[in-house]
N, C-alpha and C positions, 0 to 999 in steps of 0.2 A: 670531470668525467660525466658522462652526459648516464641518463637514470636508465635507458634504454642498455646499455653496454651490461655486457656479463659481467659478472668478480665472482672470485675462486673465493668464498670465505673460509675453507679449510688451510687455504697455502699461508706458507710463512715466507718473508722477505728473508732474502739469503746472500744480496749483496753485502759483500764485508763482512760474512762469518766468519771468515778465518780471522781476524783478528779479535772476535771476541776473549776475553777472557775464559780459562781453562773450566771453572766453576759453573758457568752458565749453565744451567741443565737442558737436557732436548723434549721432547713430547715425551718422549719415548721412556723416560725416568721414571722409576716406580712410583716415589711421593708425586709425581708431576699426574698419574695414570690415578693412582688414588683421590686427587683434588676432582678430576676430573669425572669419574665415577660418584665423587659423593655429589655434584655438582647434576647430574644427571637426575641421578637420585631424588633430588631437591625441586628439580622440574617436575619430571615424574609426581612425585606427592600434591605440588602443587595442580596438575592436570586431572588430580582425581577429585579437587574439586570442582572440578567444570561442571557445568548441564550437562550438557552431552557426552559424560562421562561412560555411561550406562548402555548407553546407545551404541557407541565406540566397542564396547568392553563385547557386544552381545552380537557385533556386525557377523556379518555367515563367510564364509569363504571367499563366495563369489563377490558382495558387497567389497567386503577388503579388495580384493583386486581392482575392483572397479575405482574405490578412491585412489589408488596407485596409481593407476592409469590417470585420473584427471588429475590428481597432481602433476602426473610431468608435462600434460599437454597446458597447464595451468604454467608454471617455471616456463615451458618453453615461447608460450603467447606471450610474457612478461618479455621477451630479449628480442621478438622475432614483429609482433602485434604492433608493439606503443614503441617505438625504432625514433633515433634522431633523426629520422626524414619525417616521420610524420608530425613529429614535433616542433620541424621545424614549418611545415605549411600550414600545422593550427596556428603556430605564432606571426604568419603573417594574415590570418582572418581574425585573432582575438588573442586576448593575454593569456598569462600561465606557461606552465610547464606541464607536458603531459607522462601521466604516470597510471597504471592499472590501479581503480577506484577512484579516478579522477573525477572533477565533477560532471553531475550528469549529461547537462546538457553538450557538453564538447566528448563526449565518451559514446554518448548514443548510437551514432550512424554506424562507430566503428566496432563496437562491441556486438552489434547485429548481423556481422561479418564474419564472424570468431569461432571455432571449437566447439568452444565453451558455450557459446549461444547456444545452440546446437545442443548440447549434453541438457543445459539448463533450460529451455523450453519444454524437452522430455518429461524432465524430472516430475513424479508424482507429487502435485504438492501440496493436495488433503482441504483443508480448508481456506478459506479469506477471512480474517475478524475484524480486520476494520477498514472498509471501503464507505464513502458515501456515496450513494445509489446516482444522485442527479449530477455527479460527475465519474459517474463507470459507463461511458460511450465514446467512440472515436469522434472526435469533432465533423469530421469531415463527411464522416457518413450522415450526421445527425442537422448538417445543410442541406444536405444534398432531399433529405426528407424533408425538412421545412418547407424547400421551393415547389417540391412533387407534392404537399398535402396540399386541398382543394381549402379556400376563405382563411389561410393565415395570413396575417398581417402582423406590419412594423409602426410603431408611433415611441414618439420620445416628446417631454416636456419642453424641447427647445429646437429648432433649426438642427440640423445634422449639416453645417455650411462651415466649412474649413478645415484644416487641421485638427485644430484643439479642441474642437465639438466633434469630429468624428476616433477622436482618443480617447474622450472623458466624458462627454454626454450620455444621460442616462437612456438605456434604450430597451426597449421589450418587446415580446413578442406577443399575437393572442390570436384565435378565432374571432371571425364574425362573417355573418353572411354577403354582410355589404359592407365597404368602408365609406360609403355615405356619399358627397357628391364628386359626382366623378370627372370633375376638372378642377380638384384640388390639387394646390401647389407641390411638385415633388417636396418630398422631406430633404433633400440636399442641397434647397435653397432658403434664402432668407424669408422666403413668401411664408414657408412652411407656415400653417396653424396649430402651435402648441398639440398634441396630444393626440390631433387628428390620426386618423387608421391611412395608410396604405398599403393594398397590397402589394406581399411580398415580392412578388414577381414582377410589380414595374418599379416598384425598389430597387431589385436584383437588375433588370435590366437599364434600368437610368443612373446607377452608380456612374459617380464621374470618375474613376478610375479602375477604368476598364472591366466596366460591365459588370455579368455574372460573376466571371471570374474574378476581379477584383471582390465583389461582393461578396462571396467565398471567403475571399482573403482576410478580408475585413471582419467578418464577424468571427471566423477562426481567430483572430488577435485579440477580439476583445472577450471571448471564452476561454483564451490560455494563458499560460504563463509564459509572453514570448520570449524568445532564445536571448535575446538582447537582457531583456529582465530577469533570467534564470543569472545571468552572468554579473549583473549588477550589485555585489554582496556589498560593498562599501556602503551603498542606501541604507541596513539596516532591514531588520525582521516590519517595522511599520507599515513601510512603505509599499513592501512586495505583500503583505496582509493586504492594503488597500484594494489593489490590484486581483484581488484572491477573492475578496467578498461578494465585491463587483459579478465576477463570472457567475456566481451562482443562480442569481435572478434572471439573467440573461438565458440560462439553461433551462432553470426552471419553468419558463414560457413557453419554453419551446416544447421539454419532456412532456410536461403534464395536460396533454389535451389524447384524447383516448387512442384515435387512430397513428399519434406517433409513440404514445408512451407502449401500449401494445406491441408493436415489431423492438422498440428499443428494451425489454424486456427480453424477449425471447434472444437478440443479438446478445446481450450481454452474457446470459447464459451461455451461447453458444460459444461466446471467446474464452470467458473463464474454464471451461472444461477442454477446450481446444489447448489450455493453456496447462494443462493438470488439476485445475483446481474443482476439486466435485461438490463443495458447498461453500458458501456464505453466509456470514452475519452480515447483513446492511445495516447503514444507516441513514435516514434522511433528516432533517428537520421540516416538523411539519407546520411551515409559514407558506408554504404557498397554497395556488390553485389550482384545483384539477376539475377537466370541462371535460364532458361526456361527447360523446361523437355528435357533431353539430349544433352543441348547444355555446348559446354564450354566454348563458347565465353560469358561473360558479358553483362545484357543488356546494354545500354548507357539511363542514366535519371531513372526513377521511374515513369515514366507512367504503365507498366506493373503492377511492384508490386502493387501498388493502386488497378490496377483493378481487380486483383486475388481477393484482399482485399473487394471488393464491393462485389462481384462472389458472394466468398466466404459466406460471411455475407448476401447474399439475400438466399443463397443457405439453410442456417441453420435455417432461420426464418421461412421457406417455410417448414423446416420438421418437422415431430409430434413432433420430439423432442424438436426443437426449437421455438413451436407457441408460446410461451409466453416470449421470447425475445426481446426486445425492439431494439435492433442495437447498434452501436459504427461509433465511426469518431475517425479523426487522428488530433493529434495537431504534427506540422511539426516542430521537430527543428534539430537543429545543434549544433556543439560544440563549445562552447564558447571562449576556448584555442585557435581558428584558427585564422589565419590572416584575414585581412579585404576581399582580395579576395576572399578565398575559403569562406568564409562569404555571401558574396553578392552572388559570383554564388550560393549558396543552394539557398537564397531568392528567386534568377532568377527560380530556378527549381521549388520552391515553388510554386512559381505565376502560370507557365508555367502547373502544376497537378493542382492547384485549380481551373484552366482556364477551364480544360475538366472535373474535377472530381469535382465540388464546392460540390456536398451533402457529401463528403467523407473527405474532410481538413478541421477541426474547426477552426484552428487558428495555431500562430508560441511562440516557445518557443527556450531559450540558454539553453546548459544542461552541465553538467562536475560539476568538484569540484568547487566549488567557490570561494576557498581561492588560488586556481593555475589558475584561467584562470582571463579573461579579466571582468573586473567588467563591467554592466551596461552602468554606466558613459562612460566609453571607446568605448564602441558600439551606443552610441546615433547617433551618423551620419548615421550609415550606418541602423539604424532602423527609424528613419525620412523618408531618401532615401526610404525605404521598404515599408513606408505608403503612400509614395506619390505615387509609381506605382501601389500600389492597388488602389489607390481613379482612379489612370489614365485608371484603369484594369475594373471598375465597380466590383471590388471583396470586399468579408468582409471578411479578415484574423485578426482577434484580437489579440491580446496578451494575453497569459497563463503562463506568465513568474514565472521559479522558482527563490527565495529570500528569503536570512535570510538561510537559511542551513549550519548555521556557527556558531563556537564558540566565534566570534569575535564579539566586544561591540566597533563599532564606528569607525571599518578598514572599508577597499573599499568591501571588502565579505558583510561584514553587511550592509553599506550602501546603497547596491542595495534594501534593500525595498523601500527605497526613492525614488527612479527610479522604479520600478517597479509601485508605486503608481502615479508619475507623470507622464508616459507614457502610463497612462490609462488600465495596467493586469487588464482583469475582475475575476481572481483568482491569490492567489501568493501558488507556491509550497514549503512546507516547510513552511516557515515564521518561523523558529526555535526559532531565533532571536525576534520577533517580541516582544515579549513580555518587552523587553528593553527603548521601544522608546515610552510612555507615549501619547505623540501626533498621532502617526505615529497608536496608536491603536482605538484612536477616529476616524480619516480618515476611518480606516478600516470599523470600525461600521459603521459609518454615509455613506460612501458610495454603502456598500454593497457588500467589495468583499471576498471571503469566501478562508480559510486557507486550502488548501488542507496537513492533517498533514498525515504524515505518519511515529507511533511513534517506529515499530519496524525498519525499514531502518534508523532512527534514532539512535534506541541504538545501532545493528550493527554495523551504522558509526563511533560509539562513538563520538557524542554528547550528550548521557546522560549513563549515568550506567544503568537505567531499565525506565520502565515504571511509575513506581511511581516519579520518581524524575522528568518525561515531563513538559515541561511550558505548554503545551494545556489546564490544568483545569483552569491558572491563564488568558488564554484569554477568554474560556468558561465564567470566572466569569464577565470579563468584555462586554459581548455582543457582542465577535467577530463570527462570524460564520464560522464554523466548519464544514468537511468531514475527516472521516475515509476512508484511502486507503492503499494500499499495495506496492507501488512503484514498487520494484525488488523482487516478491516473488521466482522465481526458483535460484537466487544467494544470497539471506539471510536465505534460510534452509527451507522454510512454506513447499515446497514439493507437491503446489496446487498452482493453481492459484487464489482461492477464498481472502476474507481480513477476514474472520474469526476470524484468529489469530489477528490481529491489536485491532479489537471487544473487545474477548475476554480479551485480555490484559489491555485496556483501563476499561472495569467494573470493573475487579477484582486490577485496580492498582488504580484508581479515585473513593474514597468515594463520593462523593458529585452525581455521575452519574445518576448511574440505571441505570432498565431497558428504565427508561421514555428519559432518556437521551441519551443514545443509538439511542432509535426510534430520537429522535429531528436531530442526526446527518447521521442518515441515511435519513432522509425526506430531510433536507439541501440539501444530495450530490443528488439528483430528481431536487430540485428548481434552484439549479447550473450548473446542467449537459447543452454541448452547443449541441442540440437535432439540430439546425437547425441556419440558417445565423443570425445573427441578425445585427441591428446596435446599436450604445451605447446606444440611446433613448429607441430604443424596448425594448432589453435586459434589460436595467432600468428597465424598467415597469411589463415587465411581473413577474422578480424576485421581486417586491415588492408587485407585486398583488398575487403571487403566486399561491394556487386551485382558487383564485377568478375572476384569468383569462381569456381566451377565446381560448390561442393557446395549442399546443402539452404541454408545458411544465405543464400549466394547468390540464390538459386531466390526465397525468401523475402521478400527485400529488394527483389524485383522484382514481387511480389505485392505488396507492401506499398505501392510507389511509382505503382502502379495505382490501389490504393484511396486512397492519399493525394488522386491528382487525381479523381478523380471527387468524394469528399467535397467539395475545393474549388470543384468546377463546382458542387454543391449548391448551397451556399455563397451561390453568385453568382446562381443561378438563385431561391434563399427568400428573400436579403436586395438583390440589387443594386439595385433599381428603388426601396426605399424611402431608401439611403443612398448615393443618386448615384449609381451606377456604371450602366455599359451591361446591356443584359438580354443574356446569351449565347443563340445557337440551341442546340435543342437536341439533348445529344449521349447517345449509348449509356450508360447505366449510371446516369445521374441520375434522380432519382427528388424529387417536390414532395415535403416530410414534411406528414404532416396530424394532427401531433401537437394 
């Protein structure tokens, strides 16, 4: 039976009852109706341990209705959407079998097509906690600006001449006024001189395969995770890391010079709330360079970029477009891979930006593969060392450490939840892993620190095959708390900066969800968002008082629970009149979409 087809899972087979035996009992028999009931029961109980139990338990009327309604449009996309016809024309462009929460990259085109898209693009969805900054931009826009900015240029260590130099050769982007003499060899010939500058635009134009727009093409590929390698999961989590590390430098060339990093700020903003989302935790690692408007000299430290970065962000909130944007801060980290020096000086640089910038750095984080770089454990010194200069600094930098982003059960990769939770993270990134260490998920609970999952940068990475196969429902079930995020949307394919996608994926791959579930994990990522300094006490308190609080994070959760029900009235007001439910009058703040 193909996955796509209905099944009655209530009917019972009924050829050849009558020769059953007389004794057989029917549904219908008391002790049969008793099993049944205690078996209900048994679910039930276990449902009240969920996260989003609470959330469920306090939904308002119209909420309720509203996840009713996207259940059945949800059921009905399941029989009608992912159909053995479309099943069968993905399987003559690539392998698999298609099913709702399939893998991303074969689900994409058609899930932006869907209902559900539709509901979940709507959806208020409060904060972002784990995105990194120098890949939250569409690719495509962010060429398009390379070519239009005035003295950028392209140089690479080697010839850009063939295939496999234009696959794997290292290549970067930079300012400069002049690329020097101006009858040097194209860079896509053997002539080419090691390192030499050309500019972009006779780059862009002398591509031997087809020009700008090849050119386009081309650096889009070597910036993403293309569709071929999103599909490649036999390679192994190494390989697709290789390919992952690659883009960042490549990006980073390009973002961090003023005149592009400037509009690619205010863009970003503009999709994240276009998207529901009204703040951000960033992250960057600060290894690269950032060049002031016409210079080519490097600044020395990140003082600068920070404050473009505040500019910037005061600059969006203040315009019509941006009045209903909440703000973002930076969690500062570094790469984990380095030696204990370069380690400690970011720390030093850390202190030194949070010292003039404190509303602007939330906290510090290690970032890299976890299986190649230095575990946790390995860094405890020089992260001690880093708490004791801030206690000496009067600064609150916390820890937002990623953990568990591993297929390993009980290496030094996995083990860093351990550290992560005994060095006090008030969120763990990933926590992939988490789901393993029976103890280590009690802690979770009981202290309160919230899994930032991010389940498409996951199958990407290949730690799981799709969505449906995620640990996240088995911590949902146990009362871990939950945020939906996006990590590296412009190098996993999404094409937006929004977490739409991650959403969408997680309803249609987790029965157990909803919509009500959804909302639970979008309310989470408001109550966890680091709005402002805290200390561990504070921060306690307020996340456990949550709307019953008194500070911003409070205020927040009350904006948030605003816009939760109006989305709902939406809801009921685009979809109730087609899938049974009553039409509501109408109320303040709803709006028909005329998408």
């Amino acid at each position: 039976m193909s996955q796509s087809e209905p099944v009655d899972r209530e009917a019972r087979p009924t050829a050849g009852n009558d020769d059953l035996p007389p004794d057989v009992p029917s549904m219908g028999d008391a002790f049969i109706q008793k099993y049944l009931a205690g078996r209900s029961t048994l679910i039930d109980q276990e449902k009240r341990q969920r996260t989003d139990h609470a959330f469920r338990q306090a939904l308002s009327a119209t909420a309720a209705e509203a996840s009713s309604i996207v259940a059945k449009i949800r059921d009905e996309e399941q029989q009608t959407v992912w159909t053995g016809e479309f099943e069968d024309r993905l399987a003559q462009d690539g392998p698999g079998v298609v099913f709702p929460g399939m893998m991303f990259g074969l689900a994409k085109d058609r899930m932006e097509n869907t209902k559900l898209w539709r509901i979940v693009r709507r959806l208020p969805k409060g904060a972002l906690l784990h995105a990194h900054m120098d890949a939250m931009v569409d690719v495509d826009w962010l060429v398009d600006r390379l070519l239009s900015t005035p003295g950028m240029h392209l140089y690479s260590p080697e010839p850009l001449h063939g295939p496999e130099a234009l696959e794997r050769a290292a290549i970067l982007f930079t300012f400069a006024k002049s690329s020097g003499a101006d009858d040097a060899a194209s860079i896509w010939t053997a002539d080419y001189r090691p390192s030499s500058l050309v500019a972009v635009t006779a780059a862009a134009d002398s591509f031997p395969d087809g020009g700008r727009g090849g050119f386009a093409s081309w650096v889009r590929g070597r910036c993403t995770i293309t569709r071929r390698e999103l599909l490649d999961h036999h390679h192994g989590p190494d390989t697709v890391w290789r390919k992952f590390r690659a883009t960042f430098a490549i990006l980073d060339s390009i973002i961090y010079y003023e005149p592009i990093f400037r509009p690619f700020l205010r863009r970003m903003c503009q999709q994240l709330l276009d998207d529901g989302v009204r703040w951000v935790d960033l992250r960057a690692a600060f290894v690269f360079s950032y060049r002031k408007e016409s210079c080519e000299t490097p600044e020395t430290g990140y003082h600068e970029v920070i404050r473009v970065l505040g500019e910037e962000l005061e600059k969006f909130k203040a315009s019509p477009e941006g009045e209903n944007f909440w703000g973002a801060r930076m969690i500062w980290t570094t790469v984990r891979a380095f030696d204990t020096k370069t380690i400690v000086q970011s720390m030093e640089q850390c202190i030194a930006v949070k010292a003039q910038y404190p509303h602007l750095v939330a906290g510090f984080d290690l970032v890299g593969q976890e299986d190649k770089g230095r575990p946790l454990k390995d860094l405890t010194p020089e992260l001690f060392w880093f708490r004791k200069r801030c206690v000496e600094e009067g600064l609150e930098v916390p820890f937002f450490f990623h953990a568990g982003e591993t297929l390993g059960d009980g290496d030094e990769a996995d083990e860093n939840l351990f550290d992560a939770l005994l060095l006090g993270s008030r969120r763990i990134g990933h926590g992939f892993s988490l789901y393993k260490h029976p103890l280590l998920v009690e802690m979770v609970r009981e202290k309160r620190v919230l899994i930032e999952s991010c389940p498409i940068s996951n199958e990407v990475l290949r730690l799981t095959g799709s969505v449906s196969s995620h640990p996240v429902p088995a911590l949902l079930a146990r009362g871990v708390p939950v945020a939906l995020c996006n990590d590296d949307p412009a190098i996993l394919g999404h094409d937006t900066n929004g977490v739409s996608h991650d959403f969408w994926q997680a309803l249609q791959g987790w029965q157990n969800l909803g919509l009500e579930g959804l909302g639970a994990l979008a309310e989470n990522s408001v109550r966890w968002a680091a709005f402002e300094d805290q200390s561990t006490s504070e921060w306690s308190r307020d996340v456990k008082l949550a709307s019953l609080g008194n500070g911003v994070r409070a205020e927040r959760l009350k904006e948030w629970a605003v816009e939760w029900e109006r989305f709902c009235l939406w809801i009921i007001q685009e979809f109730g009149l087609e899938y049974g439910m009553r039409e509501p009058e109408q109320e303040g703040g709803a709006e028909t979409d005329t998408d």
